[in-house]
C-alpha positions in Angstrom: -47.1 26.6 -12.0 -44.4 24.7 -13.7 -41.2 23.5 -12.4 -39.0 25.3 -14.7 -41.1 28.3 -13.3 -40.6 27.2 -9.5 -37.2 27.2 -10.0 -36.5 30.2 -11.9 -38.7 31.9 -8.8 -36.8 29.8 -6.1 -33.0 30.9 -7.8 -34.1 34.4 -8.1 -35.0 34.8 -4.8 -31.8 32.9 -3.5 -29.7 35.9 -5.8 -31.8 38.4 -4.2 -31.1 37.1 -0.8 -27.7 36.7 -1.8 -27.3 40.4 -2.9 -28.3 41.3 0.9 -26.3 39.4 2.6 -22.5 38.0 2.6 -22.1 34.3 1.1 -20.4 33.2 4.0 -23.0 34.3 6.8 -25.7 32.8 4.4 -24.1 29.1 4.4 -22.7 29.7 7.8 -25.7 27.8 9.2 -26.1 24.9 6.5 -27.8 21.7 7.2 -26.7 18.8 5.4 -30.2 18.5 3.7 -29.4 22.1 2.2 -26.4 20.8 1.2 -27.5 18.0 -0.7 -30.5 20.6 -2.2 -27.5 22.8 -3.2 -25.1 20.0 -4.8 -29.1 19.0 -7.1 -29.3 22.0 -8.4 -25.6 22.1 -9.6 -26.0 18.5 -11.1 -29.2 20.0 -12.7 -28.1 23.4 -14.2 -24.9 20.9 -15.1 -27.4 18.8 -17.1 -29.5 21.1 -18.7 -26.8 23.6 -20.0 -25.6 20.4 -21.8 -22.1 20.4 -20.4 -22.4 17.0 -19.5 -22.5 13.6 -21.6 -25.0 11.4 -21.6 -23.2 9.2 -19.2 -22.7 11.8 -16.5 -26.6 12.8 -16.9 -27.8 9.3 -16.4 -25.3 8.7 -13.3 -26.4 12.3 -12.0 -30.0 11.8 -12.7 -29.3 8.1 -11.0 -27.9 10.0 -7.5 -30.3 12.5 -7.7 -33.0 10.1 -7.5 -31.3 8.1 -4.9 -31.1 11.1 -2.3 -33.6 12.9 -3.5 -36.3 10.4 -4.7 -39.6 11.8 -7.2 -37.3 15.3 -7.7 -36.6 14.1 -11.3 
């Protein structure tokens, strides 16, 4: 399987969960490491929708890696 498949698996199953249950409850309990998981996937949707310039994606991609190493 893919990543690009992982992830469109992973983010429908995080809107399914979300449709069941009220935002706040679901982040009510959030580790930091869910946190920084939460603030990746913003930086990459950020990235790959292109609404970022190249600088941005190479300092993201940079923190990313730094937090998060092998993700990228």
């Amino acid at each position: 399987m893919n990543q690009m498949t992982e992830q469109f698996e992973q983010e429908a199953a995080v809107e399914t969960a979300a449709q069941q249950t009220p935002v706040f409850e679901e982040v009510a309990g959030m580790t930091a490491e869910q946190a920084v998981n939460v603030l990746v996937q913003a930086a990459q949707l950020a990235q790959s929708s292109g609404n970022l310039t190249v600088r941005d994606s190479v300092m993201l991609a940079k923190a990313i890696n730094t937090v998060m190493p092998g993700s990228l």
